[in-house]
N, C-alpha and C positions, 0 to 999 in steps of 0.2 A: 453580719453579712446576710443573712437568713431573711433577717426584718426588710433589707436595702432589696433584695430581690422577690421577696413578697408585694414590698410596697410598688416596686416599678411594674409588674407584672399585672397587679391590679389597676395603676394606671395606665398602662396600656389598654388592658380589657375595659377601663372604661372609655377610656380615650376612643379607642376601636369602635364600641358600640354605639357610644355617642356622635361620634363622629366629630371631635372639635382637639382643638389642640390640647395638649398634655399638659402645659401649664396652667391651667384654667384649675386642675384636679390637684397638680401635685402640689403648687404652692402653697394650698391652703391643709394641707395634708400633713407639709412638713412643719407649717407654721402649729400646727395640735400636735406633733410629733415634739415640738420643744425645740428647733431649729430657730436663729435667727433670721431677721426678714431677708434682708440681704445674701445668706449663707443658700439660704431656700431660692430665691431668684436665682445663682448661680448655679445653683444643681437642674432648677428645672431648664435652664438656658443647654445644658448639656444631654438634658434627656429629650430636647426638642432636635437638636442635632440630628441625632440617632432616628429619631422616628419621623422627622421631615424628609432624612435623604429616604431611606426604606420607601414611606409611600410616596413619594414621586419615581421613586422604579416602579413601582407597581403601577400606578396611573398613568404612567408613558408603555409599558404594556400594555395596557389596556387601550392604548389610544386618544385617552381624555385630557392629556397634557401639551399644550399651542407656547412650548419652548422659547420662542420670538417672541409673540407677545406680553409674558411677563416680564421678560430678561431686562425692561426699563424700569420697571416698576422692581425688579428685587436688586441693582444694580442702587438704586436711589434707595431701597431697605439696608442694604449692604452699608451705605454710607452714612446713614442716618442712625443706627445700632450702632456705629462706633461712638457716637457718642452718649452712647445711655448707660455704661458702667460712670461716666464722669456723673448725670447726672442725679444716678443713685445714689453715689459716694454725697452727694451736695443736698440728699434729701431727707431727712426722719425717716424710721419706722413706720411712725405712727400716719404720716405725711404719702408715703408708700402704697399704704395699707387703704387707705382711702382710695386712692387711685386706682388699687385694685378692685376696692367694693364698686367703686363707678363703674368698670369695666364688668363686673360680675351683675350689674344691676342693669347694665345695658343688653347684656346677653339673654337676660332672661326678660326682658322686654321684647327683644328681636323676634322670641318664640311665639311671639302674641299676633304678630303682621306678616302676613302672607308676604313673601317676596316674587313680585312681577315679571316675570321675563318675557322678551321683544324678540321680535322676527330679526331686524336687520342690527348688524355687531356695528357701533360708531366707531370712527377713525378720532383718534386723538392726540394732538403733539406730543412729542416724547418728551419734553421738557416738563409737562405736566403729571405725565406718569414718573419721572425721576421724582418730584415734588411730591407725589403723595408716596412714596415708596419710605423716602427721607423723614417724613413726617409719621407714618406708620411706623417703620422702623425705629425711631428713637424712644416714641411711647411705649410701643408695646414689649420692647424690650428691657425697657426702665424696669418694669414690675416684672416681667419675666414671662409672658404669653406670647405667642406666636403674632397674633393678630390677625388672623384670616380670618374672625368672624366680624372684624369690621370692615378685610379687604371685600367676600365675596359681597355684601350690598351694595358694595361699590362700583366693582365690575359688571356685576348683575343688574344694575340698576340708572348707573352713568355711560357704562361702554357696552349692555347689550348685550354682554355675554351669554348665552346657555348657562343655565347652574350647574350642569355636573361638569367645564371646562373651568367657572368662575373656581369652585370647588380645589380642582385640580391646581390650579394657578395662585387659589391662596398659600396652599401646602407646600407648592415649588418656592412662596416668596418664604416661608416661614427658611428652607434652608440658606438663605443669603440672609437674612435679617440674626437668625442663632448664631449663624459660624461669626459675623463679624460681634452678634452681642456678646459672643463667647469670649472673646479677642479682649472686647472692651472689660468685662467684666471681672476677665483673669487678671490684667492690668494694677484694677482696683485691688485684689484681694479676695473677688467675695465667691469664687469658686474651691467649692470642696473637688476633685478630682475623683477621687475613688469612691466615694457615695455615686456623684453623678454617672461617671461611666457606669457602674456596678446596675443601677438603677433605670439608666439606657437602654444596654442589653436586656435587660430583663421585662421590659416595657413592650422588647420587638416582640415577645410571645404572647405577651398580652394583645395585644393589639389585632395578631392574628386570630387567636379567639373571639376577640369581639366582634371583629368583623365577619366571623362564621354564625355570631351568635345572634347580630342585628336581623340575620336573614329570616332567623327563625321567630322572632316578636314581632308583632305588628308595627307598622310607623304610627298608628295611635298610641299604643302601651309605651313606644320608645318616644315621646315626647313629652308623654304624662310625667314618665320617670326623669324624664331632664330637667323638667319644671320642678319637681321635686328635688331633683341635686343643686340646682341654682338655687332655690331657699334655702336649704340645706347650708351653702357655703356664706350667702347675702346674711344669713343670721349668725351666724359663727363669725365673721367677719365685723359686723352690729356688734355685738357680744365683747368680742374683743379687745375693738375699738372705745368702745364709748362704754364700756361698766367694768 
């Protein structure tokens, strides 16, 4: 238990400082911890729970959370995570595990391009927003990530948004896209229950640290160092996979 609340605690504190979803840390964490792919997806599916509902209290305190306007977009997350335990259970490890180096090789690309933001927020059918929520939803819950770091380029960049609302608004979808991957995933099997809650809670105080601790590094030194944890994880992932 010692290990289970070490380990969430630090991926809070990284999560926090970093600022990106918890998945991104823990999976590859528990995959060197000696966890199954699948076993690892479901635990991090539960410690995303935890730390999506937490900061969306906190970012609706603050004011930075437009409630209405994600609620299509995690409504179509919501639906689209149910069906991502199916089609983990239909996919390989090995099959998995790529898909997360895609996503771990696209994030540390993202850090390289300035992201744009616009005066005026676009109106957009809700039919469209359920569509990407659906589509976000199933991927990024298959391997076990949040996906707010593919939603906020989204929002930021197709609808307009301010980044510290896009921000907010990926974290709000991340708790409808967990709760129903969570759904999906306990279905299949591939949730440990008492690792991930254990490692949940313990992620909330991490989290809190980090985000006391971002304030005190610069945003150049905390970008260097992300560059560095995404190589970090893109070469253990390489490693893994292919030798």
């Amino acid at each position: 238990m010692f290990e289970l609340i070490a380990l969430g605690a630090s991926v809070g504190l990284l999560s926090g400082f970093f600022g990106i979803g918890g998945g991104t840390i823990l999976v590859p964490l528990l995959l060197m911890l000696g966890y199954e792919t699948k076993s690892a997806i479901g635990i991090s599916v539960i410690q995303m729970v935890f730390s999506s509902i937490y900061g969306s209290y906190l970012n609706n305190k603050k004011g930075t959370l437009d409630v209405q306007m994600v609620l299509f977009i995690g409504l179509g997350g919501f639906g689209g995570a149910l069906l991502s335990g199916y089609i983990a259970a239909a996919l390989s490890d090995t099959t998995l595990e790529l898909i997360f180096l895609g996503f771990a090789l696209f994030a540390l690309m993202r850090l390289f391009f300035k992201t744009h933001e616009h005066k005026d927020q676009r109106e957009v059918s809700k039919i469209v927003l359920l569509f990407i929520g659906v589509v976000l939803g199933a991927v990024s819950m298959t391997i076990g990530v949040g996906g707010s770091i593919i939603l906020v380029p989204i929002l930021v960049g197709f609808l307009h948004l301010p980044l510290k609302k896009a921000t907010s608004a990926g974290l709000f979808f991340v708790v409808f896209s967990s709760l129903s991957g969570l759904i999906s995933h306990a279905i299949e099997g591939h949730v440990d229950y008492e690792s991930g809650v254990i490692i949940g809670l313990a992620s909330l105080f991490g989290v809190y640290l980090g985000i006391h601790l971002k304030h005190v590094v610069s945003s150049q030194m905390q970008k260097k160092l992300l560059v560095v944890f995404y190589l970090l994880v893109v070469l253990y992932l390489i490693k893994r996979i292919f030798f």
